[in-house]
MDTraj code that builds the backbone (N, CA, C; nanometers):
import mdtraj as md
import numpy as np

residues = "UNK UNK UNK UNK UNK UNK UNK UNK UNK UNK UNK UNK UNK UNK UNK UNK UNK UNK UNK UNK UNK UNK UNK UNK UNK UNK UNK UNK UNK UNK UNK UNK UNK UNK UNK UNK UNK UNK UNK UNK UNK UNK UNK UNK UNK UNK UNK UNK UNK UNK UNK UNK UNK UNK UNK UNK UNK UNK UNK UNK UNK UNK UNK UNK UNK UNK UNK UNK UNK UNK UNK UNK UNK UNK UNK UNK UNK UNK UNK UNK UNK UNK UNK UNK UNK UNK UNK UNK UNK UNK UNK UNK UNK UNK UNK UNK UNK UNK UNK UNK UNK UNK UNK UNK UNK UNK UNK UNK UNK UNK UNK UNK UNK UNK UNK UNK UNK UNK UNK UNK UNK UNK UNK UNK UNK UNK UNK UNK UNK UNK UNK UNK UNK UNK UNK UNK UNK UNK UNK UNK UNK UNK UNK UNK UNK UNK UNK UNK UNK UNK".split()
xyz = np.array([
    [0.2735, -0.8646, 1.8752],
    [0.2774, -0.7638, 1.7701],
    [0.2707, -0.8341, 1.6344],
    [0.1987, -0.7906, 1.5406],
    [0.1289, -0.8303, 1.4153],
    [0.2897, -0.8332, 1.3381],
    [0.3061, -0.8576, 1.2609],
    [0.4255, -0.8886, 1.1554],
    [0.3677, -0.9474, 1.0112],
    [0.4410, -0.8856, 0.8968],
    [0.4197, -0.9214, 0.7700],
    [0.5207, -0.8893, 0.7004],
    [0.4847, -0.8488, 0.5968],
    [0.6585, -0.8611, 0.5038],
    [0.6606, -0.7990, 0.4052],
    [0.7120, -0.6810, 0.3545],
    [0.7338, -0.6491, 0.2047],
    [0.7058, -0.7264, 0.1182],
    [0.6795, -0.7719, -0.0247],
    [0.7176, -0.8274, -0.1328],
    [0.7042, -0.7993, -0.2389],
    [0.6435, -0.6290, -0.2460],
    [0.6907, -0.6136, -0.3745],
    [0.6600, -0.4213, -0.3629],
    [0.7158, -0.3749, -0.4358],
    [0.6744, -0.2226, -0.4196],
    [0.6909, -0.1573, -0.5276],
    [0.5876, -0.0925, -0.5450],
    [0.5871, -0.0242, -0.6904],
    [0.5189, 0.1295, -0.7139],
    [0.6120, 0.1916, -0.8337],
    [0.6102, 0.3050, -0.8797],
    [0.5483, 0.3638, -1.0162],
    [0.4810, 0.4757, -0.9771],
    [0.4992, 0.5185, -1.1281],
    [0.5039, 0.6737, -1.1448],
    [0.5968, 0.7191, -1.2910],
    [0.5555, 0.8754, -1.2477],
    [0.4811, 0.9441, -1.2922],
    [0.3485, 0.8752, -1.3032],
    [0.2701, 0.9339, -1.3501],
    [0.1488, 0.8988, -1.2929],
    [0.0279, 0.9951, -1.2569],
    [-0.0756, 0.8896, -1.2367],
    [-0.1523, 0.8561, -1.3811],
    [-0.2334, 0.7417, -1.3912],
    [-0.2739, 0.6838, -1.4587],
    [-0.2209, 0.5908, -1.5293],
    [-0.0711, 0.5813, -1.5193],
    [0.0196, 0.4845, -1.5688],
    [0.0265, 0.3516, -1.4438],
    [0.0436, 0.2565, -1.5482],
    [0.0616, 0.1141, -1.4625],
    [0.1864, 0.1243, -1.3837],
    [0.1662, 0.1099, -1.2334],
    [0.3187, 0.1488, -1.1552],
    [0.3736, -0.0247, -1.1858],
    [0.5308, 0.0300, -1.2264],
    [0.6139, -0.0525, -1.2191],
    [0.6683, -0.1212, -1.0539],
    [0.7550, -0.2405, -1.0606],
    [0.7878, -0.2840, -0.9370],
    [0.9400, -0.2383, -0.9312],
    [0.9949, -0.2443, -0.8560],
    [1.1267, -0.1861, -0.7488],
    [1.1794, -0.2743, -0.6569],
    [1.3302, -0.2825, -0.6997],
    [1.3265, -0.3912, -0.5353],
    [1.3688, -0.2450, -0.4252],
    [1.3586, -0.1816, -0.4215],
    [1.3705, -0.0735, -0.3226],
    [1.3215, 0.0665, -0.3257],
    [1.2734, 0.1844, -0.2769],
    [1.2559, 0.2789, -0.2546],
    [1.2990, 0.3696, -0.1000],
    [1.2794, 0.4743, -0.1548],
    [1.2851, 0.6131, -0.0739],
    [1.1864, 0.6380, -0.0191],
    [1.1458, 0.6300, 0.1057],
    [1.0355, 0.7307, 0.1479],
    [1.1006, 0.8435, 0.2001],
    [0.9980, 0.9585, 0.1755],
    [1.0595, 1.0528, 0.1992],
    [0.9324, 1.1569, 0.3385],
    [0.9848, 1.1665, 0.4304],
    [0.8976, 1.2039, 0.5318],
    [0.8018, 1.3444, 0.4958],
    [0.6832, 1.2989, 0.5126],
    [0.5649, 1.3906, 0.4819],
    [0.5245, 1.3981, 0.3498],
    [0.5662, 1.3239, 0.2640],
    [0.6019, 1.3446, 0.1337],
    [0.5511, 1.2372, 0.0599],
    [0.6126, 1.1021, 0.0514],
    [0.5768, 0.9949, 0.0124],
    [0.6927, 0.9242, -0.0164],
    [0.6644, 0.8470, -0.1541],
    [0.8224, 0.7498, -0.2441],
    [0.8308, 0.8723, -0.3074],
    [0.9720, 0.8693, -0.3129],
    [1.0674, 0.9213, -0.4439],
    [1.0217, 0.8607, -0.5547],
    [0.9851, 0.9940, -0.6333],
    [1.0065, 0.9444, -0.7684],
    [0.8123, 0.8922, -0.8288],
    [0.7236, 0.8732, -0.7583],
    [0.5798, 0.8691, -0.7204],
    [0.4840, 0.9302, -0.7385],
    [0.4044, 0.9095, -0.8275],
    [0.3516, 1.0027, -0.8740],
    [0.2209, 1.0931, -0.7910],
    [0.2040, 0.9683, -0.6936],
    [0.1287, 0.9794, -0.5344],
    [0.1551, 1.0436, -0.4362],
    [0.2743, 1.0885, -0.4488],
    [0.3349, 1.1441, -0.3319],
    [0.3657, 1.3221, -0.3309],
    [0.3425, 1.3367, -0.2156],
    [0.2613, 1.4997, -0.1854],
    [0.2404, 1.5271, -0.0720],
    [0.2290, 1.6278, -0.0357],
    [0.2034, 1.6923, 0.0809],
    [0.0225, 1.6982, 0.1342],
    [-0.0157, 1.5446, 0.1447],
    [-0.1521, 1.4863, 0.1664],
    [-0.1544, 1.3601, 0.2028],
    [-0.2876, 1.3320, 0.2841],
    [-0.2583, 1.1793, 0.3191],
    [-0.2522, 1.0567, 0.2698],
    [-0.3291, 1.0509, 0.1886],
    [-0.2322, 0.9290, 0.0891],
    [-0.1022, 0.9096, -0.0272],
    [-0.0100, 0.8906, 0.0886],
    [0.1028, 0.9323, 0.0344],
    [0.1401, 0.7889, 0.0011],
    [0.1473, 0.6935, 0.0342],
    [0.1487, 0.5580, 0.0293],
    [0.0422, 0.4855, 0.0348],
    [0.0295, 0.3764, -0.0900],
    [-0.1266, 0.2927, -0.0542],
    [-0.0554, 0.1788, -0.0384],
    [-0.1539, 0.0736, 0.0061],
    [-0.0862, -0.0258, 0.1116],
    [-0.2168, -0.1980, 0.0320],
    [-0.1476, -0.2684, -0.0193],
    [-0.2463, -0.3740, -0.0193],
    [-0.2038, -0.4949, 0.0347],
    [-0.2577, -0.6158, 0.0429],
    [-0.2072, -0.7528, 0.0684],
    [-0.2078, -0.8298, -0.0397],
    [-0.1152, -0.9161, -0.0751],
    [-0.0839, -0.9499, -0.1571],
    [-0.2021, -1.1090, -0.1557],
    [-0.2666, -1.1288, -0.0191],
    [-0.3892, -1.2120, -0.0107],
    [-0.5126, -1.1502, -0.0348],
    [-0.5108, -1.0205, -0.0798],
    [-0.6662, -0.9379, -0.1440],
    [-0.5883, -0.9856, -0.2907],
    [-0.4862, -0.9511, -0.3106],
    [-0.5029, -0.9856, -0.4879],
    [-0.5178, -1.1154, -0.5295],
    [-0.4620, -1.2026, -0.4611],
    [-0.4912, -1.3672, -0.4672],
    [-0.6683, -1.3911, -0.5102],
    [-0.7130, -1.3319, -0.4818],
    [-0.8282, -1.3523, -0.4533],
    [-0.9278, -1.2726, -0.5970],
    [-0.9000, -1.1878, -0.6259],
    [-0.9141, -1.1508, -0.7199],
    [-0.8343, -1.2242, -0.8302],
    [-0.6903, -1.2594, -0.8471],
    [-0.6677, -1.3997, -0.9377],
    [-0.7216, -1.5010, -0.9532],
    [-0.8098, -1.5455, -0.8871],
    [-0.9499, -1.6676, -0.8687],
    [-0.9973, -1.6459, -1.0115],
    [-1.0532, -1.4580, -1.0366],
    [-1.1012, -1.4501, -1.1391],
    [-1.0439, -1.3571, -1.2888],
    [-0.9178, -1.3274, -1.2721],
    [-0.7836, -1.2953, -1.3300],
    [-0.6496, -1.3058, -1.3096],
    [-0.6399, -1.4374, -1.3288],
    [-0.5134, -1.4896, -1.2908],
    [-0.3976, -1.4106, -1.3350],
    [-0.3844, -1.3474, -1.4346],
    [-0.3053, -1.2325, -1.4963],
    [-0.2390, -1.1527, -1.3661],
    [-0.3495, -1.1160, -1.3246],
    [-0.2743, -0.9646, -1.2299],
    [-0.1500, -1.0036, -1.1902],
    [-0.0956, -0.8548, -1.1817],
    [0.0460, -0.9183, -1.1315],
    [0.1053, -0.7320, -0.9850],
    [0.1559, -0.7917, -0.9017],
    [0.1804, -0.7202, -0.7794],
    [0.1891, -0.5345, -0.8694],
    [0.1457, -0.4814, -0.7990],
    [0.1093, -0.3100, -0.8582],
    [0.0079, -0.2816, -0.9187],
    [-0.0620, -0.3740, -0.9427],
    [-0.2025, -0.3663, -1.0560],
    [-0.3254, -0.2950, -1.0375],
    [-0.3165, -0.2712, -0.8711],
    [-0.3771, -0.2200, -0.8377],
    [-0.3426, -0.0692, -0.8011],
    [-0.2425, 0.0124, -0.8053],
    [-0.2046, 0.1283, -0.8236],
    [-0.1262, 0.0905, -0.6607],
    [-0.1040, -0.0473, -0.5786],
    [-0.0876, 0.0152, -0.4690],
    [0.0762, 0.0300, -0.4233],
    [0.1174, 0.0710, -0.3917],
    [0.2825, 0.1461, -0.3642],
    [0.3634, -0.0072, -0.2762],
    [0.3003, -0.0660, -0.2031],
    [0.3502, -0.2020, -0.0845],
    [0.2837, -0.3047, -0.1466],
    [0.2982, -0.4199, -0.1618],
    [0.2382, -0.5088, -0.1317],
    [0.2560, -0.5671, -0.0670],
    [0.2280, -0.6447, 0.0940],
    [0.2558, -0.7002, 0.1672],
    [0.1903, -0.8260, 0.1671],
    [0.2772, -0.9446, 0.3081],
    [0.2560, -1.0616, 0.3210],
    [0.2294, -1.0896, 0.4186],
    [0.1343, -1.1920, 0.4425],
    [0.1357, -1.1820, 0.6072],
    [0.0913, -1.1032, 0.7084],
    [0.0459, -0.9611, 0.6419],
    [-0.0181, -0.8817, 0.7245],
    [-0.1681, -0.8469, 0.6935],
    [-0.2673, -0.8357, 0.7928],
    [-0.4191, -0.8228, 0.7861],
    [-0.4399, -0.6739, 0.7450],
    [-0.4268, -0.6482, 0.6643],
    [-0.4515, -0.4738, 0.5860],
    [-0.5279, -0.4637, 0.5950],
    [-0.6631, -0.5591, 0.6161],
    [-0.7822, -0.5139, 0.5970],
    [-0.8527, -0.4868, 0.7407],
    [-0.7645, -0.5438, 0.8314],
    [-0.8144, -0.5205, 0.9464],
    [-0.7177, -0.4081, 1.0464],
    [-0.6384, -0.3515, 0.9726],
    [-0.5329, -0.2245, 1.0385],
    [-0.7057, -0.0826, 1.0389],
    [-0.6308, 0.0055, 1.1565],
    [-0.7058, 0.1122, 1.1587],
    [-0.6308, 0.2542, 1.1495],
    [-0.7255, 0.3700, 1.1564],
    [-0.7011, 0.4953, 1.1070],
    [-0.5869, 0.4759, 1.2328],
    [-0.4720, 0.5346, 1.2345],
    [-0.4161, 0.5780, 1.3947],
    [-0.2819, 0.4665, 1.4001],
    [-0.3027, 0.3587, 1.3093],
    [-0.1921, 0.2781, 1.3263],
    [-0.0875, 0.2798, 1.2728],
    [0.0337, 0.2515, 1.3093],
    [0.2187, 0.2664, 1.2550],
    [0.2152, 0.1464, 1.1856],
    [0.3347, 0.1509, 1.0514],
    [0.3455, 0.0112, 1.0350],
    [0.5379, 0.0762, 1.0270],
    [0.6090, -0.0105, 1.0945],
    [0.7328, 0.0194, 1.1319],
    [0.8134, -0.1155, 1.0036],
    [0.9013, -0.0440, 0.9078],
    [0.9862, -0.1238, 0.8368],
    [1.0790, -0.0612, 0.8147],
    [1.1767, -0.0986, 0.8710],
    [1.3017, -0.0693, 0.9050],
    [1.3361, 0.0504, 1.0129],
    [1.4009, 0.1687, 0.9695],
    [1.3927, 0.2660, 0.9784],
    [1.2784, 0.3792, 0.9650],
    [1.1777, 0.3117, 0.8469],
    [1.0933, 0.3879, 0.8239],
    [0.9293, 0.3585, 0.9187],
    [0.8549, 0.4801, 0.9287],
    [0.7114, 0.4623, 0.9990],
    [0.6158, 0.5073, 0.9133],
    [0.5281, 0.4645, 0.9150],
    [0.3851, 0.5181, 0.8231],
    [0.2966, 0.5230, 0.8911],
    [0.1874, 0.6100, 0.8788],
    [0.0590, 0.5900, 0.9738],
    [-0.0277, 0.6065, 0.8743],
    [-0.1089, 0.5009, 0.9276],
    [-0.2139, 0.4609, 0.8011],
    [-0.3398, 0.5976, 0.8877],
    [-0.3580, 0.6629, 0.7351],
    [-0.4942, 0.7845, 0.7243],
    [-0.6396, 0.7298, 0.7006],
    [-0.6431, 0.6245, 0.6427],
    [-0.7748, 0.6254, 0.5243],
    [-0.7781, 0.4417, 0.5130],
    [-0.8495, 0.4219, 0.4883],
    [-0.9086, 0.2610, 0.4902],
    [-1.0036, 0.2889, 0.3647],
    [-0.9235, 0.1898, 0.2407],
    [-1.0453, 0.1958, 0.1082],
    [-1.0392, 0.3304, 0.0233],
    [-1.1321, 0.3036, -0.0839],
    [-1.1316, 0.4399, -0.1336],
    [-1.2307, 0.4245, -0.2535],
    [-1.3314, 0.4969, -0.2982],
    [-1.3780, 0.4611, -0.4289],
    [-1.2783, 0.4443, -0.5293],
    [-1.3047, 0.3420, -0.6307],
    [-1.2016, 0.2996, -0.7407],
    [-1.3078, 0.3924, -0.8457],
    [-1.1594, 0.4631, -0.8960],
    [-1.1796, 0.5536, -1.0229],
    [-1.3164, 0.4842, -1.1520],
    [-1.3465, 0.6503, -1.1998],
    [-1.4402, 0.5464, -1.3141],
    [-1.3712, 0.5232, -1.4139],
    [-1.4216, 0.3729, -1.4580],
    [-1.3462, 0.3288, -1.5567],
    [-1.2243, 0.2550, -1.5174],
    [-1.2561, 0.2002, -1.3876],
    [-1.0816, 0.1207, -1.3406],
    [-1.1021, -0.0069, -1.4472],
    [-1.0106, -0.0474, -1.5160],
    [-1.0107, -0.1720, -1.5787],
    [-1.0201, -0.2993, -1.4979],
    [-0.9837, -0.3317, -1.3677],
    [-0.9997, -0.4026, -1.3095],
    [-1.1394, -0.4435, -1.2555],
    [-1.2106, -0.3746, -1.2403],
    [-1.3248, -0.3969, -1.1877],
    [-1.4216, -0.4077, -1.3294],
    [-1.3876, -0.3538, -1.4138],
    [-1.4813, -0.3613, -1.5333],
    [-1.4583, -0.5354, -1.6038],
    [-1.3396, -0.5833, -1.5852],
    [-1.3614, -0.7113, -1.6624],
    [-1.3855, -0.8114, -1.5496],
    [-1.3395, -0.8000, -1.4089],
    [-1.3755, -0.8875, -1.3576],
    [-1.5650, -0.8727, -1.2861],
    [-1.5710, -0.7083, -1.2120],
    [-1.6751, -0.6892, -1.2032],
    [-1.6809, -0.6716, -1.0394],
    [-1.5798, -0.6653, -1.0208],
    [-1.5377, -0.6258, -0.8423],
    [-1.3524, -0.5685, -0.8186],
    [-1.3318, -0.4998, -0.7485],
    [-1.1956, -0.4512, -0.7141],
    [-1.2113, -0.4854, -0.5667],
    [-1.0939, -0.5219, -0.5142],
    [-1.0462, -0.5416, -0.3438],
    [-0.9846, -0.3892, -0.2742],
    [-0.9253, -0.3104, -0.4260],
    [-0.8540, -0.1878, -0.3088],
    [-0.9577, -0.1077, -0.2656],
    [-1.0715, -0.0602, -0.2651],
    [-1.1728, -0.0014, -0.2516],
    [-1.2058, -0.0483, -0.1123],
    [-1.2187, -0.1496, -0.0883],
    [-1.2529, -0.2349, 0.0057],
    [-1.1089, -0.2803, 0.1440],
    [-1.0444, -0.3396, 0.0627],
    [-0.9229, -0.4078, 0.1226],
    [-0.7921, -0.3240, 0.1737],
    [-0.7616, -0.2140, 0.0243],
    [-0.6563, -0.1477, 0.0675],
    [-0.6572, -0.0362, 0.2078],
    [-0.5203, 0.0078, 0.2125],
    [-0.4954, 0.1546, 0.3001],
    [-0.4170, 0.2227, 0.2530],
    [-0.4609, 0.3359, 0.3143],
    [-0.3237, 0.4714, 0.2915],
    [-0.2574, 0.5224, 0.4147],
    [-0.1508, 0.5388, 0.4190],
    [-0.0576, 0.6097, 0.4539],
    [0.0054, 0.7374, 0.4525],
    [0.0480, 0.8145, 0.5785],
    [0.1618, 0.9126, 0.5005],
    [0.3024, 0.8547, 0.5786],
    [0.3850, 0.9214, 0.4938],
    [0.4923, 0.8826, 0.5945],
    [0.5856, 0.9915, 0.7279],
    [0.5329, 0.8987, 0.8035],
    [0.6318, 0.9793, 0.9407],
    [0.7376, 1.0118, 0.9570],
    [0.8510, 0.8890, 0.9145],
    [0.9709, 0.8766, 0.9326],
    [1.0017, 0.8308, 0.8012],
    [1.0964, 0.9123, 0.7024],
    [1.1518, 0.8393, 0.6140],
    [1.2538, 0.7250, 0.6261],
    [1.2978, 0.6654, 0.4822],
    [1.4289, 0.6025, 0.4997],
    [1.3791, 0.5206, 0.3683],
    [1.4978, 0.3831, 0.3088],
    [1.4518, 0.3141, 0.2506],
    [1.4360, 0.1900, 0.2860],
    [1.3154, 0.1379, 0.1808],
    [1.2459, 0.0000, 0.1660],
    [1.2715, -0.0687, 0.0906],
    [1.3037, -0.2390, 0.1343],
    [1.3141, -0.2854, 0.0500],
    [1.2388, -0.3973, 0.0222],
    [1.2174, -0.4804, -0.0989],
    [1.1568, -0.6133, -0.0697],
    [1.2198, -0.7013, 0.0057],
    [1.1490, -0.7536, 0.0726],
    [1.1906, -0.8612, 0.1803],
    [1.1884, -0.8290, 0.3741],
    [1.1315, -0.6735, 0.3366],
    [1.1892, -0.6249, 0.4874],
    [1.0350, -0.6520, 0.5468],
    [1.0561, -0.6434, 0.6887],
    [0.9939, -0.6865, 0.7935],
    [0.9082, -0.5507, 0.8421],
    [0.7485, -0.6094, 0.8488],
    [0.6797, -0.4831, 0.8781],
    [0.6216, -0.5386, 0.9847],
    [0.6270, -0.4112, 1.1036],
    [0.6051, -0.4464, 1.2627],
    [0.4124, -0.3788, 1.2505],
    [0.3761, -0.3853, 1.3370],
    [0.2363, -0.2649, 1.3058],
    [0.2238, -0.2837, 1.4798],
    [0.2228, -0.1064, 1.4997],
    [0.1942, -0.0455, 1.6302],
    [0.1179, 0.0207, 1.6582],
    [-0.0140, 0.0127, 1.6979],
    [-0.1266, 0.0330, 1.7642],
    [-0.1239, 0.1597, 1.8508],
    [-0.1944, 0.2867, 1.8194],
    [-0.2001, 0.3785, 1.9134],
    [-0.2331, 0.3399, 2.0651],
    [-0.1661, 0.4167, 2.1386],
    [-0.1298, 0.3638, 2.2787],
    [-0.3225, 0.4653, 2.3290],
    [-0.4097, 0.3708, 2.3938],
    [-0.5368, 0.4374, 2.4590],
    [-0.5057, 0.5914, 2.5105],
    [-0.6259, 0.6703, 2.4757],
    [-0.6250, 0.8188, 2.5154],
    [-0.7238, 0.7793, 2.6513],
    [-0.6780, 0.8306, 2.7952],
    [-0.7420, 0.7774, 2.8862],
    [-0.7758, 0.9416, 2.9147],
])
top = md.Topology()
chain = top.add_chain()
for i, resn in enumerate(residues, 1):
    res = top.add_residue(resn, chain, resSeq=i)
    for name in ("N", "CA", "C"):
        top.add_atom(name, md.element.get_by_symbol(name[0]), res)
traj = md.Trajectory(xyz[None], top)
C-alpha cells in the first residue's frame, strides 16, 4: 500500500485569494475544509498536489511557496499524478475519494503566465470527502484502490 505524508495544508475564504497554510483542519463530510472557500456540496471539495510537482516548477520560480497553487494538501511521498478516479486516500480518521484528475487553470493564472506552464492542470486531484475528521501536518496518508467489479 502506497504511503505519503501531509506537509502542508491550506485555506482560504475566499476564492481568488492566495490560500494561507494551517497546521490543521476540519474536513467536514460531503462538504469539504472548514472554513474553505472550495468547499460545497460538489466534487471538488478538496484539491490535492505533490509537493514534487511544485519542486519542479521551482526549477523555474523558486519563490513558490506550498498553497500557491490553490491546492488544499500538499503531500510527500505520494504519486498524485498517478492516483485514479475511484481511489481513497485514508489520513487518519478521515477518507477522500479522489473525483477528477487535473483541471484547466483559470484565465489569467499568474503562475503559468510568468513561468509559462502550471503542474495543477496536469499533476493535481480532487477530492470529496467521505469521512470527515481532522488533519494535520505531518499525518500519514494510506491510498486504497477500489476493490475489482467482477
Amino acid at each position: 500500500m502506497e504511503k505519503g505524508k501531509v506537509i502542508a495544508i491550506s485555506i482560504s475564504t475566499r476564492r481568488g485569494l492566495p490560500k494561507k497554510n494551517v497546521p490543521e483542519a476540519r474536513f467536514i463530510e460531503d462538504w469539504g475544509i472548514e472554513g474553505d472557500a472550495h468547499a460545497g456540496k460538489w466534487h471538488r471539495q478538496v484539491s490535492i498536489l505533490a509537493v514534487e510537482s511544485i519542486d519542479k516548477m521551482r526549477e523555474k520560480l523558486p519563490t513558490l511557496r506550498l498553497g500557491a497553487f490553490a491546492e488544499n494538501l500538499t503531500t510527500k511521498f505520494l504519486k498524485v499524478p498517478e492516483l485514479s478516479v475511484g481511489d481513497r486516500l485514508v489520513i487518519g480518521e478521515v477518507v477522500l475519494e479522489i473525483t477528477q484528475k487535473g483541471k484547466e487553470c483559470h484565465t489569467g493564472c499568474a503562475i503559468s503566465y510568468i513561468v509559462g506552464d502550471c503542474v495543477m492542470p496536469k499533476e493535481g486531484v480532487f477530492a470529496r470527502v467521505i469521512k470527515g475528521g481532522t488533519v494535520r501536518v505531518g499525518d500519514e496518508v494510506a491510498v486504497l484502490k477500489p476493490e475489482p467489479v467482477s
